[in-house]
N, C-alpha and C positions, 0 to 999 in steps of 0.2 A: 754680375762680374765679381770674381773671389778676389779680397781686400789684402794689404798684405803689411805685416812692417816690418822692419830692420829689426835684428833682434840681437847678433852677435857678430862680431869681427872677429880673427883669431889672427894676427902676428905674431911674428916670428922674430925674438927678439937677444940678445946677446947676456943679458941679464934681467931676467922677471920681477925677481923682486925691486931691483931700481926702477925699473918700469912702474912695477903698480905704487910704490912710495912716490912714484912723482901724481903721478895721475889721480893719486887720492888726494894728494896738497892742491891739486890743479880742477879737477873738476868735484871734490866733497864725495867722490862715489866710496861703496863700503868692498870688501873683498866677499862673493858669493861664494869660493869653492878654489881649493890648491888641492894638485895631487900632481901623480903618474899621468903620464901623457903617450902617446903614441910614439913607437919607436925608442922606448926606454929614456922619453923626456919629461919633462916638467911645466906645469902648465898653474897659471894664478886665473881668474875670472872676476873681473873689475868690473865693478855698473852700480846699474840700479838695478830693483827687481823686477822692471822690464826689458832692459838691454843689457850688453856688454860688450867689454872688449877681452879679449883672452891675451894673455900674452904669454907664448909659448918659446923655450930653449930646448934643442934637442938632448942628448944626452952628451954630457959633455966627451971634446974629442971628437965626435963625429959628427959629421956634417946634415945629415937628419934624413930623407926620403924626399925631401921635396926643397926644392932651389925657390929663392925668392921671386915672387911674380912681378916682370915686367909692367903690366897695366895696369899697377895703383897709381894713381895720382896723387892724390891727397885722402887723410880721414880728419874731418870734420866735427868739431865739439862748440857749442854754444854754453856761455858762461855767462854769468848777470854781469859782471866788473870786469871786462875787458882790461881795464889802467891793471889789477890786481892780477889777472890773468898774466897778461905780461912781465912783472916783476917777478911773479914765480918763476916762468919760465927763463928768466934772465937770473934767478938766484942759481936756478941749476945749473949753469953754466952755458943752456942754449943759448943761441942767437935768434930772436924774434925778424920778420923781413917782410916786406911786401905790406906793408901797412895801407889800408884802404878806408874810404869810408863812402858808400854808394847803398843806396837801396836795394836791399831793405834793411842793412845794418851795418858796422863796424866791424872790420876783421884785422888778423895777421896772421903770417904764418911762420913756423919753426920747424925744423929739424930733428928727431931725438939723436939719441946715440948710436941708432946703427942705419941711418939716414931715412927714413920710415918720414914723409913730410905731413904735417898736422895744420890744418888752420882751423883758428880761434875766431868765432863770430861770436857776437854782441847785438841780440833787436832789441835792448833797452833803451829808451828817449835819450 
């Protein structure tokens, strides 16, 4: 049976570069790749150099080819320092919510700026 992993995410987001400046203070990842995107947008690629996240704007003014997809729920990031985690996310101006702690780890979740929901797990002791 062929094996498989996650490899990139691409939202859609109101401002890229506040997007990947949060998410490089929030999760230490480096920027892989900015250019021209689809539909005369602009696009940042945040990770590691085995995954990422895209965070894509369309061209400004218009509204882009493709409407935001109802069935996200949440995108999911694990961070060593959850307490650290949260303080970022609470300097930016988000609201952290939904604070848990059940096996197999520590979470919360937030919000960004253009309502995109995120939670922050923690499987350190």
């Amino acid at each position: 049976m062929p094996t498989a992993r996650l490899e990139h995410v691409n939202i859609r987001v109101s401002d890229p570069e506040r997007s990947a400046a949060f998410f490089t203070t929030l999760c230490g990842w480096h920027e892989r790749w900015r250019g021209p995107a689809i539909d005369d947008g602009f696009s940042i690629h945040l990770g590691t150099d085995d995954q990422y996240l895209v965070f894509y704007a369309p061209k400004e003014g218009t509204s882009g080819r493709f409407e935001k997809g109802v069935p996200l729920q949440h995108i999911g990031v694990e961070v060593d320092d959850l307490d650290e985690a949260e303080r970022i996310v609470i300097a930016a101006g988000l609201e952290p919510f939904n604070h848990a702690n059940y096996e197999p780890g520590r979470r919360f979740y937030f919000y960004d700026w253009d309502g995109i929901e995120f939670e922050v797990v923690s499987y350190a002791g």
